[in-house]
N, C-alpha and C positions, 0 to 999 in steps of 0.2 A: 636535484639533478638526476633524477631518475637512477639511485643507488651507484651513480659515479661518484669516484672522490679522484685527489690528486695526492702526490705524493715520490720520494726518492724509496727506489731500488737500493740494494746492497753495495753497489758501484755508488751510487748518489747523480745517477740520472733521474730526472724529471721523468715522472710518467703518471697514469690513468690506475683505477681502479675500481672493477665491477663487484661491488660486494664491497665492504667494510675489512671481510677475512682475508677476499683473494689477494694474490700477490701483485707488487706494481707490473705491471706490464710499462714501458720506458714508450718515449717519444720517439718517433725514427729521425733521424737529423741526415744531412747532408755536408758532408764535406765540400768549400770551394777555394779555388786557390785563383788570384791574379794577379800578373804582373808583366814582367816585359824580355828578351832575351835578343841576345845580340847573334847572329851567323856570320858566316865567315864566308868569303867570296870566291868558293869555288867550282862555280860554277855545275853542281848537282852531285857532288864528291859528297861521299856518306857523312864527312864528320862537318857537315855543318852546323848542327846544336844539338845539344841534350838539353832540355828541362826536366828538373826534378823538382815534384810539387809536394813529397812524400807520402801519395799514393795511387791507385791505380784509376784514371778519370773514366768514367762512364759518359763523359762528355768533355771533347777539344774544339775552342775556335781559337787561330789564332790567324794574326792579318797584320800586314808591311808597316811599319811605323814612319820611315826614309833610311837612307841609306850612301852607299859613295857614290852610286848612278841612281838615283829616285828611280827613273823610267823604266829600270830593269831589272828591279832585285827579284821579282816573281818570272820576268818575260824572257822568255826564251827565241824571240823573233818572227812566231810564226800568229798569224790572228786566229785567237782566240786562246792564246796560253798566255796572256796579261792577267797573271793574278792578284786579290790582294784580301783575298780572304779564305781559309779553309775551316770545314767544319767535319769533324766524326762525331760517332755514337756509339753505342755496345750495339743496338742492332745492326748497324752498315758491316760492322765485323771486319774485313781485311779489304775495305772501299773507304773512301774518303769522298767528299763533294771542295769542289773549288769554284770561284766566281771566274768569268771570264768576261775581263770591261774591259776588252776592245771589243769583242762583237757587241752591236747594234740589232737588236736590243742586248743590254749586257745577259748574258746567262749561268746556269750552274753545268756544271761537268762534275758526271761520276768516272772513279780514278780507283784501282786494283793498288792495293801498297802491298809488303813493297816494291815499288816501281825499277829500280834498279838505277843506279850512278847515270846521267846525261843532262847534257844542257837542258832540254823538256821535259825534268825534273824539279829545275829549282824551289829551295823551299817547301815539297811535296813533302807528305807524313809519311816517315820511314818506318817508324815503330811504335807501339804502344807497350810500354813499361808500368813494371806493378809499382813504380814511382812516377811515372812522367810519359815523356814522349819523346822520340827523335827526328830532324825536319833534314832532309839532304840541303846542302848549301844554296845562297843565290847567285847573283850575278855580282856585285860587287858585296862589300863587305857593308852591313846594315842592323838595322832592331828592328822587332814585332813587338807585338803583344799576344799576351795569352789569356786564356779562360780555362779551367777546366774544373769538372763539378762532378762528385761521389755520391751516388745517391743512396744511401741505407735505409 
């Protein structure tokens, strides 16, 4: 294999090595956590959820599961703030994207966090923690799901 071998580091990661002598060099792995999280209905008041995934995502989507009003746990009344999915990244930085299915064709929206407590909030990404993330509240009291991934 062209003086590659395999082999456990000091830790006993899995990793590569060039030469017989040299030292493991380890695999890069990624951290992913998912699951689901419940908010509270009020209306785009900060403490709508924490998730803690125990650590800090390089990447969040999370999106509506149902809720006490299905029609409006992301919607705030006005067309085009019918959400039901949101996505960050390490590079959008202090932006978020959101889907917007009422407008025809449905589309994305980029969104400044954080946005500040109001009904035209619901559900938006308030924070990115070096455990999780925070989502201001919806409209009535409801679940998501979540995704987020650590890349090393």
């Amino acid at each position: 294999m062209g003086g590659l071998s395999f082999g456990q580091d000091a830790d006993g990661s899995w990793g590569y090595r060039i030469g017989g002598a040299d030292p493991v060099i380890p695999f890069k792995s990624s951290k992913v956590a998912m699951g689901g999280f419940k908010f509270l209905g009020n209306n785009g008041n900060p403490n709508g959820a924490t998730v803690d995934v125990g650590f800090k995502p390089d990447f969040i989507m999370y999106g509506f599961l149902g809720g006490s009003d299905i029609t409006k746990a992301f919607y705030n009344g006005n067309s085009g703030n019918d959400r039901t999915l949101v996505l960050w990244w390490t590079e959008l930085q202090n932006e978020f994207i959101w889907d917007s299915g009422s407008s025809n064709p449905p589309k994305c929206i980029r969104r400044s966090f954080p946005t500040g407590p109001s009904t035209g909030n619901r559900l938006a990404l308030q924070e990115v923690t070096d455990t999780g993330f925070k989502v201001y509240g919806g409209y009535g009291s409801g679940a998501a799901f979540y995704v987020c991934i650590k890349l090393e």
